[in-house]
Residue, then its C-alpha position, 0 to 999 in steps of 0.5 A: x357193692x355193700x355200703x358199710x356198716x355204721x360200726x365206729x360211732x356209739x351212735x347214729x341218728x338222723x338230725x333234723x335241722x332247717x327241715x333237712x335230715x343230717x346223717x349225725x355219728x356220736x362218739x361218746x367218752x368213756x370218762x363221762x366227759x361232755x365238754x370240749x367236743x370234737x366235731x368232725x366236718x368232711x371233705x366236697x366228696x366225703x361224708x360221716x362213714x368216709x373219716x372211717x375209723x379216724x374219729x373213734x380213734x381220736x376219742x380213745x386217745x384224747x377221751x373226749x367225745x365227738x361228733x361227725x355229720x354229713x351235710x345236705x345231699x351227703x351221705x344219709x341226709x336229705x337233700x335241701x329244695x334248691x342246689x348249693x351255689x358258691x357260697x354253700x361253705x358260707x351257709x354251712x359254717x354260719x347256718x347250719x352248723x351253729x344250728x346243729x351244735x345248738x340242738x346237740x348242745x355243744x358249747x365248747x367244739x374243737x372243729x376238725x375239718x378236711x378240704x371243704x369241711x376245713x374251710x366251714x370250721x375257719x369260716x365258723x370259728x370267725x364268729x362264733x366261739x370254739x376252743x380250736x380248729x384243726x384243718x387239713x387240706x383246707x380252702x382259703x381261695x381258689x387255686x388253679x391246681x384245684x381247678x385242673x384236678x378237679x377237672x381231671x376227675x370229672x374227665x375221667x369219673x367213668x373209667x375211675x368207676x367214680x359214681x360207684x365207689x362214693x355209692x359206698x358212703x352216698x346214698x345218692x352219689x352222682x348228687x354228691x359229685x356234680x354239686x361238688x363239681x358245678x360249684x368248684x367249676x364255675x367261673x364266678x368261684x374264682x375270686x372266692x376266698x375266706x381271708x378276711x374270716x381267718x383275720x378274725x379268728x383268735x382261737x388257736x389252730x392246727x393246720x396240716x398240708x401235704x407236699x403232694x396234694x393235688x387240690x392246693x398248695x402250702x400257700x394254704x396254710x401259709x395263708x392261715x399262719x399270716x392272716x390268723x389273729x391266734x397262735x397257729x401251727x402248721x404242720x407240713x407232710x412234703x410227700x403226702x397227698x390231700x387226705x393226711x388223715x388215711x395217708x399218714x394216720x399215726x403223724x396225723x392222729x400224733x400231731x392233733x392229739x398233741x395240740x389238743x392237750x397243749x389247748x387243754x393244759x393252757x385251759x387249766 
Protein backbone atom coordinates (compact mmCIF):
# COMPACT_ATOMS: atom_id res chain seq x y z
CA UNK A 1 0.00 0.00 0.00
CA UNK A 2 1.01 3.54 -0.88
CA UNK A 3 2.15 5.83 1.89
CA UNK A 4 0.39 9.20 1.87
CA UNK A 5 1.26 12.16 0.50
CA UNK A 6 2.53 14.97 2.79
CA UNK A 7 -0.21 17.23 1.37
CA UNK A 8 -1.81 19.00 4.39
CA UNK A 9 1.24 20.99 5.87
CA UNK A 10 2.94 24.11 3.91
CA UNK A 11 5.82 22.48 4.69
CA UNK A 12 7.88 19.40 5.82
CA UNK A 13 11.20 19.19 6.44
CA UNK A 14 13.47 16.87 8.19
CA UNK A 15 14.88 18.58 11.92
CA UNK A 16 17.97 17.57 13.26
CA UNK A 17 17.77 17.68 16.89
CA UNK A 18 20.44 15.57 19.33
CA UNK A 19 21.66 13.92 16.12
CA UNK A 20 18.15 12.40 15.65
CA UNK A 21 16.05 13.41 12.39
CA UNK A 22 12.42 14.42 13.45
CA UNK A 23 9.99 14.26 10.36
CA UNK A 24 8.78 18.07 11.10
CA UNK A 25 5.25 19.58 9.36
CA UNK A 26 4.70 23.42 9.19
CA UNK A 27 1.56 24.94 8.77
CA UNK A 28 1.88 28.45 8.15
CA UNK A 29 -0.85 31.42 8.98
CA UNK A 30 -2.38 33.22 6.17
CA UNK A 31 -2.46 36.41 8.55
CA UNK A 32 1.34 36.43 8.88
CA UNK A 33 1.06 35.46 12.33
CA UNK A 34 4.02 33.99 14.29
CA UNK A 35 2.96 33.71 17.77
CA UNK A 36 1.21 31.73 19.76
CA UNK A 37 2.07 28.58 17.68
CA UNK A 38 -0.04 25.22 17.84
CA UNK A 39 2.20 22.40 18.35
CA UNK A 40 0.75 19.18 17.69
CA UNK A 41 2.26 16.15 19.76
CA UNK A 42 0.84 12.34 18.71
CA UNK A 43 -0.27 9.25 19.75
CA UNK A 44 2.23 5.76 21.04
CA UNK A 45 1.14 4.48 17.49
CA UNK A 46 0.72 7.97 15.38
CA UNK A 47 3.16 10.06 13.87
CA UNK A 48 3.04 13.67 12.03
CA UNK A 49 0.87 12.47 8.69
CA UNK A 50 -1.38 10.16 11.27
CA UNK A 51 -3.41 13.93 12.73
CA UNK A 52 -4.21 14.01 8.89
CA UNK A 53 -5.89 16.74 7.90
CA UNK A 54 -6.76 17.74 11.58
CA UNK A 55 -3.87 20.38 12.10
CA UNK A 56 -4.74 22.25 8.59
CA UNK A 57 -7.95 22.48 9.87
CA UNK A 58 -7.28 24.35 13.23
CA UNK A 59 -4.88 26.68 11.34
CA UNK A 60 -7.62 27.97 9.08
CA UNK A 61 -10.03 28.27 11.90
CA UNK A 62 -7.98 30.03 14.46
CA UNK A 63 -5.32 31.72 11.76
CA UNK A 64 -2.50 30.72 13.98
CA UNK A 65 0.45 28.51 12.78
CA UNK A 66 1.29 25.12 13.96
CA UNK A 67 3.68 22.49 13.80
CA UNK A 68 3.43 18.54 14.03
CA UNK A 69 6.61 16.23 14.60
CA UNK A 70 7.10 12.78 14.77
CA UNK A 71 9.48 11.44 17.49
CA UNK A 72 12.34 9.13 17.27
CA UNK A 73 11.72 5.98 15.37
CA UNK A 74 8.07 7.46 14.41
CA UNK A 75 7.19 8.40 11.33
CA UNK A 76 9.93 9.67 8.82
CA UNK A 77 12.61 10.38 12.06
CA UNK A 78 15.36 8.28 12.62
CA UNK A 79 15.87 6.33 15.10
CA UNK A 80 17.98 7.12 18.71
CA UNK A 81 21.04 4.26 19.27
CA UNK A 82 19.35 3.01 22.50
CA UNK A 83 15.26 1.89 22.87
CA UNK A 84 13.07 4.21 24.68
CA UNK A 85 12.41 2.86 28.35
CA UNK A 86 9.91 4.04 30.89
CA UNK A 87 10.75 7.27 31.19
CA UNK A 88 10.61 8.07 27.22
CA UNK A 89 7.70 10.82 27.90
CA UNK A 90 9.96 12.32 30.41
CA UNK A 91 12.87 12.57 27.85
CA UNK A 92 10.60 13.86 25.07
CA UNK A 93 8.88 16.55 27.24
CA UNK A 94 11.78 17.81 28.91
CA UNK A 95 14.59 17.18 26.17
CA UNK A 96 13.54 16.94 23.13
CA UNK A 97 10.74 18.92 22.64
CA UNK A 98 12.39 22.20 24.27
CA UNK A 99 14.93 21.56 22.17
CA UNK A 100 12.82 21.50 18.99
CA UNK A 101 10.71 24.49 19.90
CA UNK A 102 14.51 26.51 20.46
CA UNK A 103 15.50 25.84 16.81
CA UNK A 104 11.95 26.61 15.33
CA UNK A 105 11.92 29.58 17.40
CA UNK A 106 8.89 29.00 19.14
CA UNK A 107 8.26 31.31 22.08
CA UNK A 108 4.81 31.08 22.73
CA UNK A 109 3.49 27.19 22.04
CA UNK A 110 -0.20 26.14 22.58
CA UNK A 111 0.85 22.15 22.80
CA UNK A 112 -1.96 19.84 21.55
CA UNK A 113 -1.49 16.45 22.27
CA UNK A 114 -3.49 12.98 21.99
CA UNK A 115 -2.54 9.92 24.61
CA UNK A 116 1.08 9.54 24.91
CA UNK A 117 1.66 13.02 23.21
CA UNK A 118 -0.80 14.37 25.57
CA UNK A 119 0.98 13.11 28.47
CA UNK A 120 4.74 14.88 27.05
CA UNK A 121 2.91 18.36 26.72
CA UNK A 122 1.48 18.04 30.71
CA UNK A 123 4.78 17.00 31.63
CA UNK A 124 6.20 19.87 29.41
CA UNK A 125 3.98 22.65 30.16
CA UNK A 126 5.26 21.63 34.26
CA UNK A 127 8.38 23.48 33.56
CA UNK A 128 8.57 25.46 31.08
CA UNK A 129 6.41 28.25 30.01
CA UNK A 130 3.28 27.79 27.05
CA UNK A 131 0.37 29.55 26.84
CA UNK A 132 -2.28 26.41 26.86
CA UNK A 133 -2.39 22.60 26.45
CA UNK A 134 -5.11 20.76 25.36
CA UNK A 135 -5.00 17.00 25.70
CA UNK A 136 -7.17 14.11 24.58
CA UNK A 137 -7.01 10.86 25.92
CA UNK A 138 -4.19 11.77 28.02
CA UNK A 139 -1.97 9.55 30.45
CA UNK A 140 -1.44 10.83 34.08
CA UNK A 141 -0.94 6.97 35.28
CA UNK A 142 -1.36 3.63 34.35
CA UNK A 143 -4.43 2.06 34.20
CA UNK A 144 -5.55 -1.58 34.03
CA UNK A 145 -7.88 -1.11 31.27
CA UNK A 146 -4.56 0.46 29.37
CA UNK A 147 -2.73 -2.51 30.16
CA UNK A 148 -5.63 -5.16 28.78
CA UNK A 149 -5.93 -3.33 25.53
CA UNK A 150 -2.81 -2.85 24.98
CA UNK A 151 -2.28 -6.56 25.50
CA UNK A 152 -5.42 -7.35 23.13
CA UNK A 153 -3.68 -5.39 20.38
CA UNK A 154 -0.65 -7.03 20.24
CA UNK A 155 -2.65 -10.60 20.64
CA UNK A 156 -4.19 -9.94 17.66
CA UNK A 157 -1.60 -7.39 15.76
CA UNK A 158 -1.77 -10.32 12.81
CA UNK A 159 -5.11 -10.99 12.19
CA UNK A 160 -5.65 -7.07 12.36
CA UNK A 161 -3.12 -6.52 9.77
CA UNK A 162 -1.27 -4.13 12.45
CA UNK A 163 2.06 -4.10 10.91
CA UNK A 164 0.92 -2.97 7.39
CA UNK A 165 -1.65 -0.36 8.34
CA UNK A 166 1.12 1.93 10.76
CA UNK A 167 3.56 1.09 7.15
CA UNK A 168 1.19 3.92 6.06
CA UNK A 169 2.75 6.53 8.47
CA UNK A 170 6.12 4.55 9.57
CA UNK A 171 8.64 3.92 7.80
CA UNK A 172 9.63 1.21 10.04
CA UNK A 173 6.28 0.02 11.68
CA UNK A 174 7.16 -2.85 13.77
CA UNK A 175 9.77 -0.46 15.72
CA UNK A 176 7.07 1.84 15.96
CA UNK A 177 4.63 -0.83 17.90
CA UNK A 178 7.02 -2.95 19.75
CA UNK A 179 8.70 0.08 21.36
CA UNK A 180 5.02 1.37 22.26
CA UNK A 181 4.22 -2.35 23.43
CA UNK A 182 7.57 -3.11 25.69
CA UNK A 183 7.43 0.01 27.31
CA UNK A 184 3.39 0.01 28.07
CA UNK A 185 3.95 -3.98 29.07
CA UNK A 186 6.67 -3.69 31.64
CA UNK A 187 5.94 -4.43 35.14
CA UNK A 188 8.20 -1.43 36.30
CA UNK A 189 5.63 1.26 34.32
CA UNK A 190 2.95 0.30 36.59
CA UNK A 191 3.61 2.86 39.14
CA UNK A 192 4.29 5.43 36.60
CA UNK A 193 2.18 8.67 36.78
CA UNK A 194 2.69 12.38 36.25
CA UNK A 195 0.89 14.04 39.21
CA UNK A 196 3.20 15.70 40.60
CA UNK A 197 3.81 17.61 37.13
CA UNK A 198 0.06 18.52 36.76
CA UNK A 199 0.47 20.21 40.34
CA UNK A 200 2.66 22.50 38.71
CA UNK A 201 1.34 23.41 35.80
CA UNK A 202 -0.41 27.06 36.06
CA UNK A 203 -1.49 27.61 32.44
CA UNK A 204 -4.81 26.77 31.35
CA UNK A 205 -5.91 23.71 30.00
CA UNK A 206 -8.56 21.64 27.62
CA UNK A 207 -8.88 18.30 28.58
CA UNK A 208 -11.16 16.25 26.29
CA UNK A 209 -12.00 12.32 27.17
CA UNK A 210 -14.20 9.90 25.82
CA UNK A 211 -16.76 7.36 27.49
CA UNK A 212 -15.55 4.48 25.36
CA UNK A 213 -12.06 4.95 25.28
CA UNK A 214 -10.47 1.52 25.83
CA UNK A 215 -6.98 3.01 26.81
CA UNK A 216 -8.36 4.93 30.06
CA UNK A 217 -10.92 6.44 31.86
CA UNK A 218 -12.59 9.96 32.82
CA UNK A 219 -10.17 9.45 36.33
CA UNK A 220 -7.73 10.83 33.67
CA UNK A 221 -8.86 13.95 33.24
CA UNK A 222 -10.72 14.21 36.73
CA UNK A 223 -6.91 13.90 37.59
CA UNK A 224 -6.04 16.93 35.67
CA UNK A 225 -9.29 18.92 37.07
CA UNK A 226 -8.05 18.33 40.74
CA UNK A 227 -4.44 18.03 40.66
CA UNK A 228 -3.66 21.48 38.10
CA UNK A 229 -2.81 24.46 39.97
CA UNK A 230 -4.57 26.63 36.55
CA UNK A 231 -8.11 27.02 35.12
CA UNK A 232 -9.00 23.51 33.64
CA UNK A 233 -11.96 22.57 31.66
CA UNK A 234 -12.94 19.19 30.70
CA UNK A 235 -14.87 18.11 28.05
CA UNK A 236 -16.32 14.54 28.03
CA UNK A 237 -17.75 12.60 24.97
CA UNK A 238 -19.69 9.68 26.70
CA UNK A 239 -19.97 7.70 23.43
CA UNK A 240 -16.63 8.48 21.99
CA UNK A 241 -13.50 6.16 21.76
CA UNK A 242 -9.75 7.26 22.27
CA UNK A 243 -9.25 9.42 19.21
CA UNK A 244 -11.73 12.27 19.68
CA UNK A 245 -10.07 14.19 16.98
CA UNK A 246 -11.38 11.52 14.04
CA UNK A 247 -14.48 10.15 16.09
CA UNK A 248 -15.96 13.48 16.69
CA UNK A 249 -13.86 16.03 14.70
CA UNK A 250 -16.68 19.12 14.27
CA UNK A 251 -17.03 18.83 18.54
CA UNK A 252 -13.25 18.45 18.80
CA UNK A 253 -12.09 21.30 16.44
CA UNK A 254 -15.39 23.52 18.04
CA UNK A 255 -14.56 22.95 21.63
CA UNK A 256 -10.37 23.72 21.00
CA UNK A 257 -11.00 26.64 18.61
CA UNK A 258 -13.41 27.91 21.51
CA UNK A 259 -10.71 27.61 24.17
CA UNK A 260 -8.29 29.05 22.49
CA UNK A 261 -10.03 32.25 21.71
CA UNK A 262 -11.14 32.39 25.15
CA UNK A 263 -6.90 32.15 26.18
CA UNK A 264 -6.52 34.93 23.52
CA UNK A 265 -9.05 37.44 24.63
CA UNK A 266 -7.78 37.16 28.35
CA UNK A 267 -4.22 37.90 26.50
CA UNK A 268 -5.73 41.03 25.32
Amino acid sequence: MEKPALVFADEARIVEIDGIGLETHIYHSAKDVVSPTMVFLHEGLGSASMWGDFPSQIVRKTGLPAVSYSRSGYGKSSRRAAAYDKDFIHLEALTVLPALLECLEIVEPILIGHSDGGSIALVHAADHGVTGVIVEAPHLFVEEISIKAISDLWSTREDKNLVTKLARFHDDPEHALEGWKDIWLKPTFRDWNIFDYVKRITCPILAIQGGADQYGTMAQIDGIASNASGPVTLSKLSQCGHSPHREETDIVARRIIQFIQRIRESDE
